[in-house]
C-alpha positions in Angstrom: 33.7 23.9 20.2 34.1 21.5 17.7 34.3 18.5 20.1 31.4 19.7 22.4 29.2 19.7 18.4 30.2 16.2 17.9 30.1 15.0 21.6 26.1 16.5 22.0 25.2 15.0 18.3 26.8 11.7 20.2 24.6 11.8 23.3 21.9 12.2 21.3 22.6 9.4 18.9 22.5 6.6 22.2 19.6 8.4 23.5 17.6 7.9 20.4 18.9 4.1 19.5 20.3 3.3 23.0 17.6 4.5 25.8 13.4 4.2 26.3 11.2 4.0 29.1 12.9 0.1 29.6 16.5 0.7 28.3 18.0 3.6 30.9 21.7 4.8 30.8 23.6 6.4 33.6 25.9 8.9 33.7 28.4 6.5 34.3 27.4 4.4 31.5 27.0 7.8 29.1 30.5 8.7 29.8 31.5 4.9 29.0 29.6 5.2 25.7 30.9 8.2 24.7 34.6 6.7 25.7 34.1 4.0 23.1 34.2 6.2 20.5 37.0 7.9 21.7 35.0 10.9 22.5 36.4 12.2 26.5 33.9 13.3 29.1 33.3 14.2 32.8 29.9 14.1 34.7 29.4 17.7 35.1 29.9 17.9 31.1 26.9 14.9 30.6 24.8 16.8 33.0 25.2 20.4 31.4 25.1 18.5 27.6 21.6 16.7 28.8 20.2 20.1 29.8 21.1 21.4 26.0 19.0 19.0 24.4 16.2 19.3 26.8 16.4 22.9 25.8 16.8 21.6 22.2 13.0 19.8 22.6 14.9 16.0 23.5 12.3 14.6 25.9 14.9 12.6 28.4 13.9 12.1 31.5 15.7 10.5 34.9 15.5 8.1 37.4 17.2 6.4 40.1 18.3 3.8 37.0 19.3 6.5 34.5 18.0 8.7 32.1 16.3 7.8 29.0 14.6 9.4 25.9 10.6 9.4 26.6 9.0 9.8 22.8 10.6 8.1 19.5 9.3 9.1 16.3 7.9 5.8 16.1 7.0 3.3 18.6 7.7 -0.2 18.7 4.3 -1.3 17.6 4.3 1.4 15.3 7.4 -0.4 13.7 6.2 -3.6 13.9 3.3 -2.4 12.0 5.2 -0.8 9.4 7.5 -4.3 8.8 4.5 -6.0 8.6 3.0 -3.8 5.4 7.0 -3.7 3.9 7.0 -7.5 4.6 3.3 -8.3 2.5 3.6 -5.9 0.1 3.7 -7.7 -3.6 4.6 -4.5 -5.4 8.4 -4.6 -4.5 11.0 -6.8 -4.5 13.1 -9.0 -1.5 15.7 -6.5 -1.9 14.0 -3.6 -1.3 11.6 -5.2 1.4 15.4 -5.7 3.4 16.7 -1.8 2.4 13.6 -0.4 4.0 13.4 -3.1 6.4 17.1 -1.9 7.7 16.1 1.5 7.7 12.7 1.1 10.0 15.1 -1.4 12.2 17.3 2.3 12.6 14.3 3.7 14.1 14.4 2.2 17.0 16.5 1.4 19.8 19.6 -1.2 19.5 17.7 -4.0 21.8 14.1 -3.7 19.8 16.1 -3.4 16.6 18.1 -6.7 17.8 14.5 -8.4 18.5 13.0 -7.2 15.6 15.1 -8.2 13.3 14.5 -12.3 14.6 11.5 -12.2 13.4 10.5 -14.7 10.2 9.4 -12.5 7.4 5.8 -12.6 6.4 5.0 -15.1 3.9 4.6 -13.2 0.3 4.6 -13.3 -3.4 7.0 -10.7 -4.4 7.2 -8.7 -7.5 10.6 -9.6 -9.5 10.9 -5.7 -10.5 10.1 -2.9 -8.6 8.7 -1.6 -11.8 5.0 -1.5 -10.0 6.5 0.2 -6.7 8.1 2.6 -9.4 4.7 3.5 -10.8 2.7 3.5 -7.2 4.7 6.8 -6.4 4.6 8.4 -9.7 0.8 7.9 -9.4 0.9 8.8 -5.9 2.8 12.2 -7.3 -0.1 13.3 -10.1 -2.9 13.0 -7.7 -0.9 15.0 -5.3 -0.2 17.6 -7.8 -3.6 16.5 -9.7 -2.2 16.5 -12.5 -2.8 13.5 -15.5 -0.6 10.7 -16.0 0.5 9.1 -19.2 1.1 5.3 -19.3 2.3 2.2 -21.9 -0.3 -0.6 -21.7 1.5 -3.5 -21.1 -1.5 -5.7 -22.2 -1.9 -4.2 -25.8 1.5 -1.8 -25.9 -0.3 1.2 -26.6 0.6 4.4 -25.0 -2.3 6.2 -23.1 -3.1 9.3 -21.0 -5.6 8.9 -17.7 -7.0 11.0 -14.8 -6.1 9.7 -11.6 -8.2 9.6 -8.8 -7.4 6.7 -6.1 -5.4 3.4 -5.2 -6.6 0.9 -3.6 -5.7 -2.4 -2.9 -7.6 -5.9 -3.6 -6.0 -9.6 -2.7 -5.1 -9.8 -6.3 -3.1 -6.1 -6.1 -2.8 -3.0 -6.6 -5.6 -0.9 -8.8 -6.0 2.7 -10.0 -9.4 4.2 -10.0 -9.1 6.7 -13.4 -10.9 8.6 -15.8 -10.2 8.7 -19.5 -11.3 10.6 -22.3 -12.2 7.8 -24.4 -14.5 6.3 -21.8 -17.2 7.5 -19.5 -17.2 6.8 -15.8 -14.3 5.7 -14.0 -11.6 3.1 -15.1 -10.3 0.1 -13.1 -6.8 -0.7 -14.1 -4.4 -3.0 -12.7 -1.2 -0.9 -11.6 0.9 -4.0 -12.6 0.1 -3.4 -16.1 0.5 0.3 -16.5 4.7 0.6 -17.8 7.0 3.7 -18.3 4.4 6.2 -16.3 5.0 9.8 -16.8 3.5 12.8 -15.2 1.4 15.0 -17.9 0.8 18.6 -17.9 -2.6 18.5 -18.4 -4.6 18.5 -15.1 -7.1 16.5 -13.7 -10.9 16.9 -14.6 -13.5 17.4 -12.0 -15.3 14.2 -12.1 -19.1 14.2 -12.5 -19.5 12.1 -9.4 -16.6 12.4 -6.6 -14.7 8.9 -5.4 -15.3 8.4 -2.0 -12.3 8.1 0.4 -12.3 5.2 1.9 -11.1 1.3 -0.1 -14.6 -0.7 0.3 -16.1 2.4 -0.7 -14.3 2.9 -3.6 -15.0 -0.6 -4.7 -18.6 -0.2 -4.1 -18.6 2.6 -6.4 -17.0 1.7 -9.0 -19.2 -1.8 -9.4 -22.2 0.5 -9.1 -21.6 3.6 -11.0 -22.2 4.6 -14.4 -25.0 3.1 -15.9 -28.2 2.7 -14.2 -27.5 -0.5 -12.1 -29.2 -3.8 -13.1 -29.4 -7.0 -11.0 -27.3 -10.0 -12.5 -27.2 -13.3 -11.2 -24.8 -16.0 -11.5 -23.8 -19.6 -11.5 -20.2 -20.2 -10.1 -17.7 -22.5 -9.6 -16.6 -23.0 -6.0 -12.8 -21.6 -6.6 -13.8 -18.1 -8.1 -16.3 -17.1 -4.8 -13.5 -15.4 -3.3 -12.9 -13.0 -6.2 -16.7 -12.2 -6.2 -15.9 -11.2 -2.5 -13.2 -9.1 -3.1 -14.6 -7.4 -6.2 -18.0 -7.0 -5.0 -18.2 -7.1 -0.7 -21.0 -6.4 0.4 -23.3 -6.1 -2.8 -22.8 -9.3 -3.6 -25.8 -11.9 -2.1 -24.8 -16.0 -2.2 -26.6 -18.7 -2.1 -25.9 -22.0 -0.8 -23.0 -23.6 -2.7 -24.8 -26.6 -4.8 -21.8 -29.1 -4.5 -19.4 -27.7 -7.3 -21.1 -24.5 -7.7 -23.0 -21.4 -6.2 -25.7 -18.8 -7.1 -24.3 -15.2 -6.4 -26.8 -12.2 -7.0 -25.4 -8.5 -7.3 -26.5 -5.3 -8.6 -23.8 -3.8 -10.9 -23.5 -1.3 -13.5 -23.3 -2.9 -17.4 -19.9 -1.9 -18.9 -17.1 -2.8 -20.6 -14.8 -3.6 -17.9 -17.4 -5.8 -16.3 -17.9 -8.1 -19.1 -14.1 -8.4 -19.6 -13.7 -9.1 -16.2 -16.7 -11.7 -15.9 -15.3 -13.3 -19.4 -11.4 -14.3 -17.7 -13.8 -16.9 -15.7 -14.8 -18.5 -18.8 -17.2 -21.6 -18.7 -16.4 -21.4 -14.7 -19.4 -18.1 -14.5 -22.7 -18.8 -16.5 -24.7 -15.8 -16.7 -28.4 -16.4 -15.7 -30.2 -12.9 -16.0 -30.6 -10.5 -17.3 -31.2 -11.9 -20.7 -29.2 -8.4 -21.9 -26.2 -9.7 -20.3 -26.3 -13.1 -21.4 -26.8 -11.5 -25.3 -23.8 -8.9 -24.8 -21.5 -12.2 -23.4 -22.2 -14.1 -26.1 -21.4 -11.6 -28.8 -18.1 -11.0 -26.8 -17.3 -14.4 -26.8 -18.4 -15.3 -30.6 -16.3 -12.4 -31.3 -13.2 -13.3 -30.0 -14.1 -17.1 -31.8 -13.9 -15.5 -35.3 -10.5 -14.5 -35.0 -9.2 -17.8 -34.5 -11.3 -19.6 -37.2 
């Protein structure tokens, strides 16, 4: 009994990495695989041990070529998908890119495995820890259980406690839309700088104004909520117009470039966060209206001066 256990967990083995609709065994050829592993068969034992896992739910069907397992868990495109996301994603490490690589290559049968795995890797910046891939599942966990997360902020060291609501991902990362107490509206933080994250018992709030679902959504929400939205326009360098496309799709309106620099127009939401994020562009972004914004800049900037005179 024990030998007829391991011989059908066998069979089933080659079927699922051995056989699809191109790759078919014989009998023949089952018996010869089965003989390699020093497992002993006959025909009649192949045929009745094929019926068992059709009974089972194994979808292996014949030919005049052999037999062959009809439906993987995954597909060969769906694989090659999958590589390509493991391959490009900056949150974890070349080590861990190959251990999950290895383990989507087992997925699949021995001659798309062998193919697969001559492909050149994707070209991608790689994260050095995989701190961030660390904190993407713990995340991933509290808005599960919606439950409240508590983080270190790697920016000032202070340890703080946010609602999470939604990931998304921008070419510059990965970003947690998040409520805190000591804010209104919704928070943008960068995933990369959020350390030692814990699950809290406290659980999430009911926002005042739900997230929608999809990413660009979610981007154009959060640029837009809040405060009643205001039209600001700016002057640009040349070299920052793709982050205004990333952070703003859509919403954001440009003009002709003017040789080093270009107009962009959007309609935002004044906060915190969006002077912050307009101030990392220094002299590169000149704020041109409203004359509100171009008052609350300078203040933040004269601020910042007086620490260093």
């Amino acid at each position: 009994m024990a030998d007829t256990k391991l011989r059908l967990l066998h069979i089933a083995d080659i079927f699922m990495h051995r056989t699809d609709s191109e790759h078919r065994l014989s009998v023949p050829a089952l018996i010869d695989e089965l003989s390699k592993l020093g497992i002993k068969a006959e025909r009649k034992t192949i045929y009745r041990d094929i019926d068992a896992l059709r009974g089972f739910g194994f979808e292996i069907c014949s030919s005049s070529t052999g037999y062959y397992l009809r439906q993987h868990e995954f597909t060969l495109s769906d694989i090659k998908l999958l590589l390509a996301a493991v391959q490009n994603a900056s949150f974890i490490t070349k080590s861990t890119e190959e251990k999950l690589s290895k383990k989507l290559l087992l997925q699949l049968t021995s001659q798309n495995a062998e193919e697969l795995s001559k492909y050149k890797a994707m070209l991608s910046v790689k994260e050095k820890t995989n701190d961030c891939f660390a904190s993407l599942d713990t995340i991933n966990c509290a808005i599960a259980a919606s439950k409240q997360i508590s983080y270190t902020d790697g920016l000032v060291n202070i340890r703080k406690r946010v609602a999470p609501y939604a990931v998304f991902s921008t070419c510059d990362g990965l970003f947690l839309a998040c409520t805190s107490d000591d804010e209104d509206g919704f928070l943008l933080l960068d995933i990369r700088t959020m350390h030692s994250i814990a699950l809290d018992s406290l659980p999430l709030p009911t926002p005042c104004t739900p997230l929608p679902s999809d990413n660009d959504s979610i981007k154009a929400f959060l640029n837009t909520s809040g405060t009643a939205p205001i039209s600001i326009k700016l002057k640009c360098a040349l070299h920052t117009q793709a982050a205004f496309i990333n952070k703003f799709g859509n919403l954001a309106k440009f003009s002709k470039d003017m040789g080093s620099t270009f107009i962009v127009t959007v309609t935002v939401s004044l906060s915190d966060s969006l002077i912050t994020w307009l101030a990392q562009f220094g002299s590169d972004v000149e704020i041109l209206s409203p004359d509100t914004l171009r008052f609350t800049m300078h203040n933040f900037f004269e601020s910042a001066i007086k620490i260093y005179q």
